[in-house]
Structure formats: structure tokens, C-alpha cells
C-alpha positions in Angstrom: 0.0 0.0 0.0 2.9 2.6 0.9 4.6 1.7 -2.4 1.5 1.8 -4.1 0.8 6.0 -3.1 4.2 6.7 -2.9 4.0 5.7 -6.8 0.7 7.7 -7.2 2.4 10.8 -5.8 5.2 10.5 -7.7 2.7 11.0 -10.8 0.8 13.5 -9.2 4.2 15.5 -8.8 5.5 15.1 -12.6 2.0 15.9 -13.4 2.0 19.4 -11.5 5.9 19.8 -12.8 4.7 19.0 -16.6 1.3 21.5 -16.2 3.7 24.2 -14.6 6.4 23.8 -17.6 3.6 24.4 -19.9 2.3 27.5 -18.1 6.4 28.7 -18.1 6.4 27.9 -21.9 3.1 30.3 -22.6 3.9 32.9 -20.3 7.9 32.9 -22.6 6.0 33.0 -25.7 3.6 35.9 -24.5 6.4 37.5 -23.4 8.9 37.5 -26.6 6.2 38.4 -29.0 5.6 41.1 -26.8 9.4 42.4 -27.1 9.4 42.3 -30.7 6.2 44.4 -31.4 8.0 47.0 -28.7 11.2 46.9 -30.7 9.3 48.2 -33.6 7.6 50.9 -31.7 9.9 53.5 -32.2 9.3 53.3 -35.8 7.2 55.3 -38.3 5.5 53.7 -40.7 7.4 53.9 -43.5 10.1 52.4 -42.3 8.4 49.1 -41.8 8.9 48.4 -45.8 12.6 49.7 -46.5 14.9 47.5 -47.8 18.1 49.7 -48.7 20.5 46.7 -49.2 20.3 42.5 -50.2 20.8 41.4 -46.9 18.4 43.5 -45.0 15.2 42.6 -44.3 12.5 45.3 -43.6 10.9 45.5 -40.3 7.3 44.2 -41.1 9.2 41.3 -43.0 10.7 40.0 -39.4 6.7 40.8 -37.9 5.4 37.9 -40.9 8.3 35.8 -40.8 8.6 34.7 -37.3 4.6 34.3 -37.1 4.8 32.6 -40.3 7.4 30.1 -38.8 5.0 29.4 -35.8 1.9 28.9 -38.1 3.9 26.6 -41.1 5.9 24.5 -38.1 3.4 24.0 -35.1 0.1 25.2 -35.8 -0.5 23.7 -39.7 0.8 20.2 -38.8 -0.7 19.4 -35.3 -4.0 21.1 -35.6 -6.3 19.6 -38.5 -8.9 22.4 -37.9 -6.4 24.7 -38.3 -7.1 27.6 -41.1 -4.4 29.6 -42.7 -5.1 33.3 -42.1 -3.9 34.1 -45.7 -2.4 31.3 -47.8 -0.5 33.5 -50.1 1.5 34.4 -46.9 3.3 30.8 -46.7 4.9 32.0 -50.2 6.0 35.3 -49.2 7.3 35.2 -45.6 9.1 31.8 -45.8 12.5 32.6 -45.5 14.7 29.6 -46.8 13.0 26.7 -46.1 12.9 24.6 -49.7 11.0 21.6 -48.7 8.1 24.0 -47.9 7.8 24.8 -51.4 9.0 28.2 -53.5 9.6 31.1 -51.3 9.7 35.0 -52.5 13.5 36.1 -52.8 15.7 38.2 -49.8 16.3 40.3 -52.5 13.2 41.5 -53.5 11.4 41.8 -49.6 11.4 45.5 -50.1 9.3 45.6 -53.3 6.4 44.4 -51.1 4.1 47.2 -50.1 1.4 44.7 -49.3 0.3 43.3 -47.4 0.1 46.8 -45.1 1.8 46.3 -41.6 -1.4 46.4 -40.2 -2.1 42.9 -41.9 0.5 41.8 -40.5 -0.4 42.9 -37.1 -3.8 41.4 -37.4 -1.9 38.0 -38.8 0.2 38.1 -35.8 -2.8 38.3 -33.1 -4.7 35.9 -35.0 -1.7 32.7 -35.1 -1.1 34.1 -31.0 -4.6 32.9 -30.6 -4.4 30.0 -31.6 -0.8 29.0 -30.7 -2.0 30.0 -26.8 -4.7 27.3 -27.4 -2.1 24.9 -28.5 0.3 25.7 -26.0 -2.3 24.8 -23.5 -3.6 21.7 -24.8 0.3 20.5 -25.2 1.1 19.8 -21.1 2.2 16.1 -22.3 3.4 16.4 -25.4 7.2 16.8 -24.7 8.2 17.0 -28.7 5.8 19.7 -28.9 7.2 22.0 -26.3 10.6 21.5 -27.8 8.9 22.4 -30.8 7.5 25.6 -29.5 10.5 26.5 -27.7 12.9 26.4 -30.8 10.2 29.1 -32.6 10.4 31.4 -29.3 14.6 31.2 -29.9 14.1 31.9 -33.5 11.9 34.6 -32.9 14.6 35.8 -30.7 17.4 36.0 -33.3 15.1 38.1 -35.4 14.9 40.3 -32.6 18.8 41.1 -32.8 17.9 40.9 -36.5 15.9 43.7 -36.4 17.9 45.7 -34.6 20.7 45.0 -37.2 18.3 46.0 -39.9 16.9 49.0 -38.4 19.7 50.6 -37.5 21.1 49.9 -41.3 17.6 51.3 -42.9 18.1 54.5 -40.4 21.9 54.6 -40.9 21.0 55.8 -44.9 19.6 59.1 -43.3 21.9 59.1 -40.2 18.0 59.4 -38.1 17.8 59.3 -34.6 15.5 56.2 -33.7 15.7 56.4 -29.5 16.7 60.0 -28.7 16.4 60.9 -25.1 15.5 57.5 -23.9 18.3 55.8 -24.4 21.6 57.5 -24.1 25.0 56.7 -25.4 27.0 55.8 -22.3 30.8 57.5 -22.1 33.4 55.0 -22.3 35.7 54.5 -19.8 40.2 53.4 -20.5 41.0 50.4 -19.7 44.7 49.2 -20.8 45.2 45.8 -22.7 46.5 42.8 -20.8 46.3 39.2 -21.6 44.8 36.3 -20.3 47.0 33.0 -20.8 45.6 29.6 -20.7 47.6 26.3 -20.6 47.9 23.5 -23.1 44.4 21.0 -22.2 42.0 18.8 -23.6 38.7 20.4 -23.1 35.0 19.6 -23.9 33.8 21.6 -26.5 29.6 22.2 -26.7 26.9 22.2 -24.9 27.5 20.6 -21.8 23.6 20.2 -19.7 20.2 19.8 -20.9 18.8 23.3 -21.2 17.8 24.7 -24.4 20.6 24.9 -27.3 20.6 24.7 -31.3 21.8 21.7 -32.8 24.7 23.0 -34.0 26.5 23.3 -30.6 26.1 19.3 -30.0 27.5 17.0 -29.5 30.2 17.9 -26.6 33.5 16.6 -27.7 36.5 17.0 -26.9 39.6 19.4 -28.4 42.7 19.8 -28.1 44.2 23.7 -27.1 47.7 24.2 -27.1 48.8 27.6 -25.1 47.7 30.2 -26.3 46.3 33.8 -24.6 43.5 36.1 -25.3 43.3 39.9 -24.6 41.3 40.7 -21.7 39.6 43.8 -23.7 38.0 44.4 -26.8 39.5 46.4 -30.0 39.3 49.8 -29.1 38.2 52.8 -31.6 41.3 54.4 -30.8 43.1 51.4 -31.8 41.4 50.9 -34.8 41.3 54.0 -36.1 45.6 54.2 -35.9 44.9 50.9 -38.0 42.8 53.4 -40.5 45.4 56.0 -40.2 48.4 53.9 -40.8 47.1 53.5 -44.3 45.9 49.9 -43.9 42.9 49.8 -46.1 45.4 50.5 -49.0 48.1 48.2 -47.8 48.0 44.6 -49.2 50.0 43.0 -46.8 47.6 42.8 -44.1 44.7 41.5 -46.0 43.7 38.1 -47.3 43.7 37.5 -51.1 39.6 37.7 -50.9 39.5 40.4 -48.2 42.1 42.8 -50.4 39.4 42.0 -53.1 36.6 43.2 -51.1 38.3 46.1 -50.2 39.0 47.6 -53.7 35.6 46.4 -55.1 33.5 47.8 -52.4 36.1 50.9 -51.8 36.1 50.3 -47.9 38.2 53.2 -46.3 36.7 52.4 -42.4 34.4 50.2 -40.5 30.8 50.6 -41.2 29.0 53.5 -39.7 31.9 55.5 -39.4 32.2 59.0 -41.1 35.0 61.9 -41.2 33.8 65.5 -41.1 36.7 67.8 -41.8 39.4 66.4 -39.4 36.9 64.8 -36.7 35.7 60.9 -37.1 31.4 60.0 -36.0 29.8 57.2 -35.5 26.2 56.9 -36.8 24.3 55.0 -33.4 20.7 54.5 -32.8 21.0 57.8 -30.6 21.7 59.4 -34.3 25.3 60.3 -35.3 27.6 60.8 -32.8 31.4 62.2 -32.0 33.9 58.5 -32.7 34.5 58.1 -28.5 38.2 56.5 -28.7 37.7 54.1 -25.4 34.3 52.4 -27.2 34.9 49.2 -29.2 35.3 49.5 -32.5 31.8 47.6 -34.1 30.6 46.8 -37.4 34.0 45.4 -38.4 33.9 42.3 -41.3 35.9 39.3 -41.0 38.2 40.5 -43.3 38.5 43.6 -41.2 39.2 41.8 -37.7 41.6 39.3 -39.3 43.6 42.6 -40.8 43.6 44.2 -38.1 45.2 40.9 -36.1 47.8 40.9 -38.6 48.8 44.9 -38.2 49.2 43.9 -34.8 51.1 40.6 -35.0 48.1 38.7 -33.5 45.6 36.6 -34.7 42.0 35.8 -33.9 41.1 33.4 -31.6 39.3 30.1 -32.7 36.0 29.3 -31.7 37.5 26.8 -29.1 39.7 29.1 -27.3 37.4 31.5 -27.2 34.9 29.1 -25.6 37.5 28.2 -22.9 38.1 32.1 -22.4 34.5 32.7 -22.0 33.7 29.6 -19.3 36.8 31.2 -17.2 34.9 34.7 -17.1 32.2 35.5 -15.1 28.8 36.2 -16.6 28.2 40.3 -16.7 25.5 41.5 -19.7 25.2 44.8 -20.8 21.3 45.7 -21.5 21.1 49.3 -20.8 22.7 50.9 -24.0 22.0 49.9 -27.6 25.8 50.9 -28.2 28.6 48.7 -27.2 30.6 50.9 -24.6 32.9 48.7 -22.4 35.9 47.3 -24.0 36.7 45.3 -20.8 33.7 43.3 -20.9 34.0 39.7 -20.7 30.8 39.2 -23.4 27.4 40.9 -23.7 29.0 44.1 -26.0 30.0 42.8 -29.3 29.9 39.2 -31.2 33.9 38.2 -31.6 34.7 37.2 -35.2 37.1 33.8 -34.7 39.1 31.7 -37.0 36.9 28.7 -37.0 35.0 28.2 -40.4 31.6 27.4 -39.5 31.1 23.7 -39.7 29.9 20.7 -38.4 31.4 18.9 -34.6 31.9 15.0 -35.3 28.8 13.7 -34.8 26.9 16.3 -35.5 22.9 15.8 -35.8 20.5 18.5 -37.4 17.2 19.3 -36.4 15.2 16.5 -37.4 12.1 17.0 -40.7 11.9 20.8 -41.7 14.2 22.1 -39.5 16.9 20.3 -40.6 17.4 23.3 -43.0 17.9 25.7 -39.7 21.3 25.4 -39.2 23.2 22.3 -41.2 22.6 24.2 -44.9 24.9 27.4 -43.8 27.9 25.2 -42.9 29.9 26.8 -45.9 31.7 29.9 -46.9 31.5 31.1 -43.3 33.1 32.0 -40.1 31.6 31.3 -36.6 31.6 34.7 -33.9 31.0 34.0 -30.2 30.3 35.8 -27.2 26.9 37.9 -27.9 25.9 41.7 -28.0 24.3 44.4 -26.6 21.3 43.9 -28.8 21.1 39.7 -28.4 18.7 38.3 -25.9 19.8 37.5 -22.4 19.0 33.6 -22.7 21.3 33.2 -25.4 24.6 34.0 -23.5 26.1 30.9 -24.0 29.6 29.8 -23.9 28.4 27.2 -27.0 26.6 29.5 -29.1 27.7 29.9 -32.6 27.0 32.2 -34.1 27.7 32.5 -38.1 28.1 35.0 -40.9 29.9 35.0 -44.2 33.5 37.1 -44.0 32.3 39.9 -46.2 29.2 41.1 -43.7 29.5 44.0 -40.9 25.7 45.4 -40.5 26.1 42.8 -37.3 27.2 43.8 -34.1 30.5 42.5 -34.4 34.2 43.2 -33.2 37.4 41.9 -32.2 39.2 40.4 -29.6 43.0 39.4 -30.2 44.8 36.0 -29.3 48.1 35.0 -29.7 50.2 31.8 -29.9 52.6 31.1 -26.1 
């Protein structure tokens, strides 16, 4: 009898645990769609539609795409009563995902004046509906929460997405988005030094069972000879005696595709930055702004950071040391400026571009059906940045996150952080 209720309280407690994980899951849902409508608030409305370059997407694209994501992946197969609030919207707002069918071009986003961002709006409340009536109905369904949980995440990238994009779309006018309510916090010195780290075997990946793409499994292990990082970011100052030294029109710094890039697109400086007379700006979200020295230097390319490593007679880190680095620092995230400001931070002010080519770990398994195209299809052509922003989402400060871009792009929020050989 004793085993027989200690058995029935055991399901009564997983029961309560599984109900209570499913009220956590709606209330996070709730919650980031909330965050992406606000970042959009500052915006008038024809900015929702601008698409000034190839790889930005405008505003009310990232409102349809990440609803379209939850609709196409959760709500259209595991609800049979489900009804598409416009079917023409599967074509347009699906991003890349081939075995869903033909999807309108990145290109060509900003030729799309309908539908009107208040469509989009009213598509948005009307999949939140019904997702909330899914979400509750799915207590037991374990593949189904993941499920859920990996559109809250991707709605989260598009969040830093959109503040890449919108500050890009902005940047073509130099227009203030935030004015007084968010000000651009003064940089404070802080003198290089380096952080040295021994020769090691060390596990690689995500290491627990919280939430994590599928690109940072499996754990495995690495070899790191010595090797030491600098304990602060690439300063402005220091970037800008790279500029002045002539750099962007000396060859030997640059690699045989990065000197390419440099003469075809005529890049003098990193993105952003603009000379007036003798004096160097910086176009912020806070509108254009006086270069402050002691800032890191953002916006920089691969090509840039892995220049600027050779000027110094440095390199960039790999992806490995860098995750060693960041497990040996303590956790401290910057969320009260849109503008990176503290070169000494450990993480949470600019993505650091690495060595590593973005590819698979041995033993690598995608995201199984449709989302195997989420992450396994980029593994090409690019390099993998670490560390996180001050415009990515707290949950995804991890020491295993990879994140990816091609060498040539800089509209992220990306910098550098040296390393060097012992």
C-alpha cells in the first residue's frame, strides 16, 4: 500500500511539474512576442517596408516571418482544424526553407508594399490565438514544447535581426531612432593585458540539458595548445591608428579575398563611421555621434578583424579558445545601452569574429524534418563569432553558441578580440 501511493504521488508530482512547464512555456512566448512588437515601436510607418541593401530585411518582414514560422511549423501540422489566415502568406514570408515549397526572394522583400503592416499585425494576433490554445492543450506532449520553444529562440534571433536592420535602414539618413530615452554611455580606458591559458584537452559544446541549437552538440572533446586572449575588446582608438596607418590601401595585411573586397566595395573604415573635416562620427541608434576612442570599434567584417590581427602581429582566436576564455569569465551582460561601450567586458557588447569556419562537430545531428534546414545548410563559406551583444537576448549567452556569418558582412554587431600563440 505505501509503495503503491508513494507511486501515485510520484505521478501526481510530474503531473504538476509537466502543467507548470507548460504554463512557463506560454507565459515565454507571450512574453517575446511582446518584445518584438516594442522593438518596432519607435518606428514610423514607412520604415516598416525599406529595404536599402540585399541582406536586409525590412521591419514588417521579421513581424510575418517569425509568425509565419510558428503557423507553417506548429500550428498547420498538429492542428487539423487549423485555417491559414492568408495562404498567399506561406509564399512570401518563408525565409529559406525549400521543402516547404517556392519562397519569395531576400532580394526582393522590399518591393512588397502589401500586405500593409497592419495585416501583418492582425496575422500576428490571429496565429497568437491559436498557438495559446495549443500551447495549453500540449502539457504532455514533450516533442511539442521542444517544438515551440525552438520558434520562441528563432523569434529571438530576429529580434537582434531587427535591430541590425533597423539601425542599417536608419543609418542611410543618419536618423535618430531612440533619442532621449536611451543614451549613449561614455566610455571608460581600460589598458590591454592578456589572459594566458595552458595547453588542455577540453569539452567543446553544450555541456547540460537546457535549451541549445543543434549546432552546438554533440560535446567533444579538443585539443588547445597555449595560447592567450586579450582581456579587452579592440578599441576605436586602436582601430582608427589601423585606419590611419594606411591599412585599407596596404596589401599585406589583407587576405587574397579580403584585399578583393576592399578595392571592389572601396572600404576606407568600418561601417558607420564617417570623417567630417578632421573629426571621425559614428552613426548610433541615438543618431550620429562624436567616434568616443575608449568604445569598441563595431561593425567590423571578418576580413576587417583578421587585418587588423595581422597589423598587430596577433591573430584571432578560434572558436575553441574562445569558448574556454568565456567559461573562465564571469557572466556580466550589458542591456542598458544599444551601443557597445565597455571594452573590458568579458561578453554581452559585441559578437567576436574567430578563426573557425563554421562547420559541423563530429557527430553532428540536425534538427530533425523541416528544421533540418535551420542550421546544417549554412555550414559553408562562413566563419563562426562568439560571445553575444548588446542587442542579443539575455537567454542566449552561452559559452556554446555559434554564431555564423559570411566574411564579407559587418551590419552585425561584431568586433574583435585578439589572441596570440605562447
Amino acid at each position: 500500500m505505501y509503495l503503491l501511493e508513494t507511486r501515485w504521488s510520484l505521478i501526481y508530482y510530474l503531473l504538476l511539474e509537466v502543467i507548470h512547464m507548460g504554463a512557463i512555456i506560454l507565459e515565454h512566448y507571450l512574453k517575446v512576442r511582446h518584445e518584438t512588437l516594442k522593438i518596432c515601436e519607435p518606428l514610423e510607418i514607412e520604415d516598416y517596408s525599406v529595404q536599402p541593401r540585399d541582406f536586409v530585411s525590412p521591419p514588417k518582414w521579421h513581424l510575418a516571418h517569425t509568425t509565419w514560422f510558428f503557423e507553417e511549423l506548429v500550428l498547420k501540422p498538429h492542428n487539423n482544424k487549423y485555417t491559414y489566415f492568408n495562404k498567399s502568406f506561406s509564399f512570401l514570408f518563408n525565409s529559406y526553407y525549400k521543402s516547404l515549397g517556392e519562397h519569395w526572394q531576400q532580394h526582393e522583400r522590399g518591393l512588397l508594399s502589401r500586405p500593409t503592416v497592419k495585416e501583418i499585425r492582425a496575422y500576428r494576433s490571429y496565429v497568437d490565438e491559436h498557438m495559446i490554445d495549443i500551447i495549453k492543450a500540449s502539457n504532455f506532449n514533450i516533442a511539442m514544447n521542444n517544438l515551440i520553444m525552438i520558434g520562441i529562440q528563432h523569434e529571438q534571433q530576429h529580434q537582434e535581426l531587427l535591430y541590425m536592420d533597423i539601425k542599417y535602414i536608419l543609418g542611410v539618413s543618419q536618423s535618430n531612432l531612440l533619442g532621449a530615452k536611451n543614451i549613449a554611455l561614455k566610455a571608460k580606458k581600460f589598458n590591454q593585458d592578456w589572459k594566458f591559458f595552458e595547453e588542455n584537452i577540453v569539452e567543446i559544446g553544450s555541456q547540460n540539458d537546457v535549451f541549445c541549437y543543434d549546432n552546438e552538440k554533440p560535446c567533444h572533446k579538443r585539443y588547445i595548445y597555449p595560447f592567450a586572449v586579450s582581456t579587452t575588446l579592440v578599441s576605436n582608438g586602436e582601430f582608427l591608428a589601423f585606419v590611419n596607418s594606411d591599412a585599407y590601401l596596404n596589401p599585406k595585411y589583407w587576405l587574397s579575398l579580403g584585399w578583393e573586397w576592399v578595392l571592389r566595395e572601396n572600404i576606407k573604415h568600418p561601417l558607420y563611421w564617417k570623417r567630417i573635416g578632421h573629426s571621425w562620427f559614428e552613426y548610433t541608434l541615438n543618431g550620429l555621434q562624436e567616434l568616443d576612442l575608449n568604445a569598441p570599434v563595431a561593425h567590423v567584417s571578418y576580413f576587417e578583424a583578421d587585418a587588423y590581427a595581422s597589423y598587430k602581429n596577433a591573430r584571432l582566436p578560434s572558436e575553441f579558445e574562445f569558448e574556454v576564455y568565456l567559461r573562465s569569465e564571469e557572466v556580466k551582460v550589458y542591456s542598458n545601452s544599444l551601443h557597445p561601450h565597455c571594452v573590458k567586458s568579458p561578453r554581452g557588447q559585441l559578437w567576436c569574429w574567430t578563426n573557425s569556419a563554421y562547420g559541423p562537430y563530429p557527430g553532428f545531428k540536425p534538427f530533425q524534418s523541416t528544421l533540418k534546414e535551420y542550421n546544417a545548410k549554412f555550414m559553408c563559406n562562413q566563419f563562426v563569432l562568439k560571445s553575444g551583444s548588446i542587442v542579443t537576448p539575455v537567454g542566449h549567452y552561452r559559452d556554446s553558441y555559434r554564431n555564423f556569418f559570411p566574411p564579407e558582412q559587418r551590419w552585425m554587431f561584431s568586433g574583435i578580440r585578439l589572441a596570440k600563440d605562447l
